[in-house]
C-alpha positions as CSV (number, residue, x, y, z in Angstrom):
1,X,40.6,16.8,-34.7
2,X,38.4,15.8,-31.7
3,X,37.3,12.2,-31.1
4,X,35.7,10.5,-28.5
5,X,36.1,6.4,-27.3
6,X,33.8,4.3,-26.4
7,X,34.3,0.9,-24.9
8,X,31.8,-1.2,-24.9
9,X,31.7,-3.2,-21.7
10,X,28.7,-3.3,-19.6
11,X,30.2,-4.7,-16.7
12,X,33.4,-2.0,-16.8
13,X,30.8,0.3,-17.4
14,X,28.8,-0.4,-14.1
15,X,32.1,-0.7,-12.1
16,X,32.9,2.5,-13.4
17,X,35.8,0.9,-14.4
18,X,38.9,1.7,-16.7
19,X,38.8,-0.2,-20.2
20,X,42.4,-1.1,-21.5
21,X,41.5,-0.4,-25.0
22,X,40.3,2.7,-24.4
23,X,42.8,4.0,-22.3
24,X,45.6,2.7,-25.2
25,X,43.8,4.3,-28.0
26,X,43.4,7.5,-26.2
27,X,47.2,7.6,-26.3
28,X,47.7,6.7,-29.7
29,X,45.8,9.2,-30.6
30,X,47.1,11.6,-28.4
31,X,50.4,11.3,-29.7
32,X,49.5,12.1,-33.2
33,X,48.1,15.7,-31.7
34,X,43.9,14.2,-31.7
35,X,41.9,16.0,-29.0
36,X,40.5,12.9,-27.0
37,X,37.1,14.6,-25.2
38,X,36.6,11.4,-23.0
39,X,37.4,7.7,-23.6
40,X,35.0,5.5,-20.8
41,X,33.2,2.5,-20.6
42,X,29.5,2.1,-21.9
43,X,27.0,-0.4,-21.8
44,X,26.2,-2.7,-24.5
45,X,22.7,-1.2,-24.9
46,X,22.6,-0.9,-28.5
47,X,19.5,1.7,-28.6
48,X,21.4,3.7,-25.8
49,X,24.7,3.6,-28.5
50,X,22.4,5.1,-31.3
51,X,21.1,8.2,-29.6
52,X,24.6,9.3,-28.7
53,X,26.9,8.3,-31.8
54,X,23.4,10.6,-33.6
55,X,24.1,13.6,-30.6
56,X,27.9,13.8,-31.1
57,X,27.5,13.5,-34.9
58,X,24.4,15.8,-35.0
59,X,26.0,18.5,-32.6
60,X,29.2,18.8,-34.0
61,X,31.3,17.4,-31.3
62,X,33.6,15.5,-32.3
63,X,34.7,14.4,-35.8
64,X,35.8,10.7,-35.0
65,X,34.3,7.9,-32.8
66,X,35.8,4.7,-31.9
67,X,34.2,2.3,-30.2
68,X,35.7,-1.6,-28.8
69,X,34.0,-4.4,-27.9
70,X,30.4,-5.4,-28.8
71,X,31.3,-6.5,-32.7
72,X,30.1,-9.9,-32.6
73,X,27.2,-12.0,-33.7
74,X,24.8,-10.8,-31.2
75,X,21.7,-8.6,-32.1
76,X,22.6,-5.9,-29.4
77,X,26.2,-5.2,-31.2
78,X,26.9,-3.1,-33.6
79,X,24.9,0.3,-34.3
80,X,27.0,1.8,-37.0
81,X,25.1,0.9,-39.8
82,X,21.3,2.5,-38.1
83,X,23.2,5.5,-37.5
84,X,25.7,6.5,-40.3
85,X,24.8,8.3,-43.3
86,X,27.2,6.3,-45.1
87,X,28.9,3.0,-44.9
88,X,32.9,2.8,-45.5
89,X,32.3,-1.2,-45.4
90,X,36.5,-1.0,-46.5
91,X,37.6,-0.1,-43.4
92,X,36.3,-3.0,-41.6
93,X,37.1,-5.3,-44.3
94,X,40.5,-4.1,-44.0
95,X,40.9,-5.0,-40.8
96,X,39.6,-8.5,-41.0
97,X,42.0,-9.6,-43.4
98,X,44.7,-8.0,-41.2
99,X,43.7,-9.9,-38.8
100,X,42.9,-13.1,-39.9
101,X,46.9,-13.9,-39.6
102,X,46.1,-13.9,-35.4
103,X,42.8,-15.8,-35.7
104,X,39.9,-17.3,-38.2
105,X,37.2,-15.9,-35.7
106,X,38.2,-12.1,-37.1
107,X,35.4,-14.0,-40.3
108,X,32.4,-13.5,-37.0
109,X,33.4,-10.2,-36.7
110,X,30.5,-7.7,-37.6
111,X,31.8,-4.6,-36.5
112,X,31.2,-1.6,-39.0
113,X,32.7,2.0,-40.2
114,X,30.6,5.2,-41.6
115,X,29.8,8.5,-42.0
116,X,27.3,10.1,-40.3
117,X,27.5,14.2,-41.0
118,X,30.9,15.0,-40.1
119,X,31.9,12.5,-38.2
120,X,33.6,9.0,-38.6
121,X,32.4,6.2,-36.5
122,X,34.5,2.7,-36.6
123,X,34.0,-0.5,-34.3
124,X,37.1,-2.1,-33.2
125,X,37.9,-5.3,-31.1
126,X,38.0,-5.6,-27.5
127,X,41.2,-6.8,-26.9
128,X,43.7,-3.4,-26.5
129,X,46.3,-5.1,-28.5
130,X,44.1,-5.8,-31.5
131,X,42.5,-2.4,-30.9
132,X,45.6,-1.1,-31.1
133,X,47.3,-2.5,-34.2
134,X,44.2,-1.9,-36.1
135,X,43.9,1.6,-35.7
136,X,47.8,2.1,-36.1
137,X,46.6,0.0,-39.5
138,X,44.4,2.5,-40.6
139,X,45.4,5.6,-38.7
140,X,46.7,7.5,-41.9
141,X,43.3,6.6,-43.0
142,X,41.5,8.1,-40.8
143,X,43.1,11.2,-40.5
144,X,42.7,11.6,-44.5
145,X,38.9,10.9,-44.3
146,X,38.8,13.8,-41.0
147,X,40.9,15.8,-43.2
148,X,38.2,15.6,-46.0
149,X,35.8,16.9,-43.8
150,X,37.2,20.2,-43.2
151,X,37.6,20.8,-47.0
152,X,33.9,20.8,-47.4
């Protein structure tokens, strides 16, 4: 499996700076034997975000995306659900209830999960350790759907 991270972050982005939840996930994942092809910083341009979850998806590239940060309230977050060919709204339901034991503000959370060809795209939060502990959450999960893929 292949996957690719993107953390959301303008200013890390900019400063060409490292992302903590990026540089955690990519070991994560790692660990269970998934081919990270880069995990950076990218701005929170939303339109920018479409054209290259659609690229990796499109070209074949990579079978799983994960992006952090940039799942709030705002317009310019989120760009899951104007790229996937399907939804998996469980996913992210999932992990709000999980986390609504550290805090009620997981109930602003809009981030998203789907399908778009072969390849699974899911938002997570910001924070490393929350990024963390939601993808060890659903990491079985995940591999299953990626699994699923190559049966087809």
């Amino acid at each position: 499996m292949r996957a690719v991270i993107l953390s959301l972050d303008t200013g890390a982005y900019k400063a060409k700076a490292d992302v903590a939840a990026a540089a955690s996930l990519k070991r994560m994942l790692e660990q269970v034997g998934i081919e990270v092809r880069a995990a950076k910083a990218f701005p929170e341009d939303k339109e920018m975000l479409k054209t290259v979850l659609c690229k990796l998806a499109d070209a074949g590239m990579v079978e799983l995306v994960l992006t952090t940060g940039a799942v709030g309230f705002l317009e310019k977050h989120c760009a899951v659900r104007e790229t996937a060919d399907r939804l998996l709204p469980g996913i992210p339901e999932a992990l709000r209830a999980y986390n609504l034991r550290h805090t009620k503000k997981v109930i602003l959370d809009r981030s998203e999960a789907g399908i778009r060809k072969k390849t699974l795209m899911i938002n997570l939060p910001e924070s490393a350790k929350m990024a963390k502990e939601d993808l060890e959450y659903i990491l079985p999960e995940v591999v299953q759907v990626v699994d699923t893929f190559s049966l087809r």
